[in-house]
N, C-alpha and C positions, 0 to 999 in steps of 0.2 A: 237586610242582614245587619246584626249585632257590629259595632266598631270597637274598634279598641277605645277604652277609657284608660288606658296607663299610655298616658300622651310622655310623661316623663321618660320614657325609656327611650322616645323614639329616634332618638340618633344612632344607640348602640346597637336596634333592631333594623336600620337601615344601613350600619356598615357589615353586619354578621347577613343581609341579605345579598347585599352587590360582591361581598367578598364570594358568597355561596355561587351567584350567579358566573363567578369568572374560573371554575373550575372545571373542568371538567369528569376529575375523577375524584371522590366523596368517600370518607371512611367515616362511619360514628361508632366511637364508643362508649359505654358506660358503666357502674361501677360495677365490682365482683360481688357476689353475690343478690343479683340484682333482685327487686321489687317489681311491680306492676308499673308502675310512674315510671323505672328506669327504664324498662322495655318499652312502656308506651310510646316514652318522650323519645328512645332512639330510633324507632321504628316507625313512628310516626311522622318524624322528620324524615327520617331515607322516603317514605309514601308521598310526600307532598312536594318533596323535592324531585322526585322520580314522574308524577302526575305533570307539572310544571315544565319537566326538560328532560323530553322522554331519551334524548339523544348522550344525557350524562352516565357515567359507569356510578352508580351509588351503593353502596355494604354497609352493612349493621353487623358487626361483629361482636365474638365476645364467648365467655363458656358457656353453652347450652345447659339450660335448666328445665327439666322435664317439666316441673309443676306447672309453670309457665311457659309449654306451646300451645296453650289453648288462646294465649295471645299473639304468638309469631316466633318463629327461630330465626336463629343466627344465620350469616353466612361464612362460608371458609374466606380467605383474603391471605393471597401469596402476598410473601413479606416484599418483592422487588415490587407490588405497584405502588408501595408509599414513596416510593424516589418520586413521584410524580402526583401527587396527593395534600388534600388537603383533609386534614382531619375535625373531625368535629365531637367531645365528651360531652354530655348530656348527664345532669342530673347526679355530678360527682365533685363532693366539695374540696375531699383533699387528694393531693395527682399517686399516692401512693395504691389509694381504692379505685386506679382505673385500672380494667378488664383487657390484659394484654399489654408488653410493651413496646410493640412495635410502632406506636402511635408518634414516638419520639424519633423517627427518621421522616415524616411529613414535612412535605416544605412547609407548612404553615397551617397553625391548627389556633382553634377556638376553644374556650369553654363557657356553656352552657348552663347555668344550676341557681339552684332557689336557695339553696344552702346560704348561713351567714361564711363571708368570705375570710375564713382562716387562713387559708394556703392559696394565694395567685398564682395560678400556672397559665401558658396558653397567650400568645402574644395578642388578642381578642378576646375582651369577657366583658360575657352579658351576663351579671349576678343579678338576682329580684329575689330578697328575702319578702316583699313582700305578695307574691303569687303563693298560692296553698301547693305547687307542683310545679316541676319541670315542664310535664303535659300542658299544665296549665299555658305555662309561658309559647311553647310552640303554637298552641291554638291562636295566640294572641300575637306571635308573629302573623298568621295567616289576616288577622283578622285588619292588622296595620295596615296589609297590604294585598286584602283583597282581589283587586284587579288585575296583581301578578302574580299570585299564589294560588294554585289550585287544589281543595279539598274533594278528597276521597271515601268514600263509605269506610274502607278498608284504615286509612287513615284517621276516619272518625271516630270507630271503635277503639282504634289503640289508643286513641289522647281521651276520652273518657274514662275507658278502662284506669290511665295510671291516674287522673284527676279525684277518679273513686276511692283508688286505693287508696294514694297519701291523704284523703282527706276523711278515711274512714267512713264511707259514703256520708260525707258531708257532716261528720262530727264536729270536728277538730276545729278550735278556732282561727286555722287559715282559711277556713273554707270561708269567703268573704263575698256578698251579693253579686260581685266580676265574677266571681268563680260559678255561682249559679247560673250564670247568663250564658257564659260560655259552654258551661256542660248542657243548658237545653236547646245553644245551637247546634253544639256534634248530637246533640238527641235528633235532630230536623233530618239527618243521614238513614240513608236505608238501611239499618243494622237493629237488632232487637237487644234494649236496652235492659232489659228483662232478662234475657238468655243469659247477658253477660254477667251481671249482677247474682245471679243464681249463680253461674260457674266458680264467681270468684268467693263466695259465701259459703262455697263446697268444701269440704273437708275430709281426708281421705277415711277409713276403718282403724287404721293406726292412729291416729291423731286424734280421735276420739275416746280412745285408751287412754292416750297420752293426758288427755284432759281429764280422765278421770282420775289418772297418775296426783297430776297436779292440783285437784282439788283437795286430794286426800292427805296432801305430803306441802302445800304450802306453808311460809311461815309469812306470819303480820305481824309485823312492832306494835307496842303501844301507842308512837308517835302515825303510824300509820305507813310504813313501809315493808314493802311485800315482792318475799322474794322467793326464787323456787333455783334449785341446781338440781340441772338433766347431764346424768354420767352418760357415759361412753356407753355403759355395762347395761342403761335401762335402754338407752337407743337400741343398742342391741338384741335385747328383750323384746322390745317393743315391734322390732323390723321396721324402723325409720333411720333416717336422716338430719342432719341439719337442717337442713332445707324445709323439712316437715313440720319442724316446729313452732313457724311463723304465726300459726293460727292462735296460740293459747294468749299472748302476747298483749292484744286489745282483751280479748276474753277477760282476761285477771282484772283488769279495769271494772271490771261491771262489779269487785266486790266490795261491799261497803264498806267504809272505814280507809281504803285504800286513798294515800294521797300520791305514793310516788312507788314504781315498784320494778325488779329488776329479775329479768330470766339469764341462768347464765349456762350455755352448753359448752359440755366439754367436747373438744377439738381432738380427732384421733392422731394429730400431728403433736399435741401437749398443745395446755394453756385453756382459756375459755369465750368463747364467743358471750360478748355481752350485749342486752337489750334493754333500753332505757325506757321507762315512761313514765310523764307524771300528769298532774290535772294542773298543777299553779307551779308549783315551783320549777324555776330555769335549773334544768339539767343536763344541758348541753357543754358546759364550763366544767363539770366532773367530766362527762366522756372524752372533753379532751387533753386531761389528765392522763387518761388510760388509753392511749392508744388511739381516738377516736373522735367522735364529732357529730353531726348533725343539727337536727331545729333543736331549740328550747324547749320544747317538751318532749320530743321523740328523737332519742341520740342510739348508737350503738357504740360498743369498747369495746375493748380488749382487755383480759387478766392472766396475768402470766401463772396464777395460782392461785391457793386456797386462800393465803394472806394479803394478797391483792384484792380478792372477794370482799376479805373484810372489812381492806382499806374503804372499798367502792361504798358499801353496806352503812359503815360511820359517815363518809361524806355524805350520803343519802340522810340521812338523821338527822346530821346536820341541817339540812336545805327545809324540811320541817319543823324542825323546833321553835 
């Protein structure tokens, strides 16, 4: 078996283990609107902790996301058993984007994430900016500690799955030769790596509109930023979701010229969901201007409107010039 090579962690992976071990009841959560990495990494942690000490009550909470039960659902969690709980967030960098906030009556909770460390929450934290994923990190607790830690098929799929994701099956320059190793030991698990890869490469009928929506209705700068705004009115149209239009996101990446580029969905409550991406330039330092945060090259914001759009649009240009 693979060992962990990030020997550097390994103090803050053996107190976030004996803490884990002295609980008996486990709550994880992870951020709203969550990702493949953030379901993997919370659900893969309740699986190996669950495989380990079969005898612990362990939840994965949080709001259910259709697109993503082809990787695992949620569980319900009456709010009196956090009197007696230890909570554990996964894969959320700042405490405002955690899922739920019942998390804050826990006798004692952790946080868990790859994120650069803007906001400290959690009297426990294991930060690794440099893991390509949350998933990543959980597989590489197991892998610290092997002889106590028990991996599952079920488990192995999920911390693949979110290692895929955030790395854009192994685009993105986190994905770093530890992160290849790791993803061909959860490959060593009886789960069809093929199945899941196709599933998550899936994209629904709408979303495929959507993408033709935005190939036809995109703008590029001279300097090379590319940006597209989805109303209320074309989701509508369209019979999507927010949620739906995670796919176009990488997509707009593949078009030349592009050096940094931004989708912004309007929010039926007011305001805009924003999505960050660039090839070189750090844009993690705009999103958290705006609401927001994330890596250096994949952040997500927030715009309160049309003149905040254009704030976000000029700092972009800037980051190019």
């Amino acid at each position: 078996m693979l060992k962990s090579e990030n020997t550097q962690d390994y103090n803050i992976k053996k107190e976030v283990w004996d803490i884990i071990k002295k609980w008996e009841t486990i709550i994880i959560h992870r951020h709203v609107r969550p990702d493949p990495d953030a379901i993997g990494s919370q659900c893969g942690l309740k699986e190996i902790i669950k495989a380990t000490f079969p005898e612990k009550t362990v939840y994965a909470t949080g709001t259910s996301v259709d697109h993503l039960n082809y990787l695992d659902t949620m569980d319900y969690v009456e709010r009196d058993l956090y009197d007696e709980a230890l909570v554990i967030v996964t894969d959320t960098a700042n405490i405002e984007r955690i899922d739920g906030a019942n998390y804050k009556m826990a006798k004692q909770w952790i946080k868990i994430d790859h994120h650069p460390l803007d906001d400290p929450y959690g009297e426990v934290e294991w930060v690794n900016t440099r893991a390509s994923s949350c998933s990543e990190m959980i597989a590489d607790l197991w892998l610290t500690f092997p002889d106590e830690i028990n991996m599952t098929k079920k488990a192995a799929r999920l911390l693949y799955g979110g290692i895929v994701g955030d790395t854009n099956r192994f685009l993105y320059d986190g994905a770093s030769p530890y992160t290849m190793k790791i993803a061909g030991e959860l490959m060593t698990f009886d789960f069809s790596h093929t199945e899941l890869n196709n599933k998550m490469n899936e994209i629904e009928p709408q979303t495929s509109k959507l993408m033709g929506y935005t190939l036809d209705n995109f703008t590029l700068s001279e300097k090379g930023v590319l940006h597209i705004v989805l109303t209320q009115e074309l989701l509508k149209t369209l019979g999507i979701e927010d949620g739906d239009t995670h796919p176009i996101v990488p997509f707009l990446g593949k078009i030349a010229g592009v050096k940094v580029w931004a989708v912004f969905v309007e929010q039926s409550e007011g305001g805009y969901r924003v999505r960050l991406r660039s090839k070189e330039p750090v844009i993690n330092t705009i999103a958290s201007k705006h609401n927001g945060g994330g890596h250096p090259l994949a952040s997500g914001a927030r715009a309160r409107d049309k003149k905040e759009i254009r704030a976000i649009l000029e700092e972009l240009a800037e980051k190019v010039s």
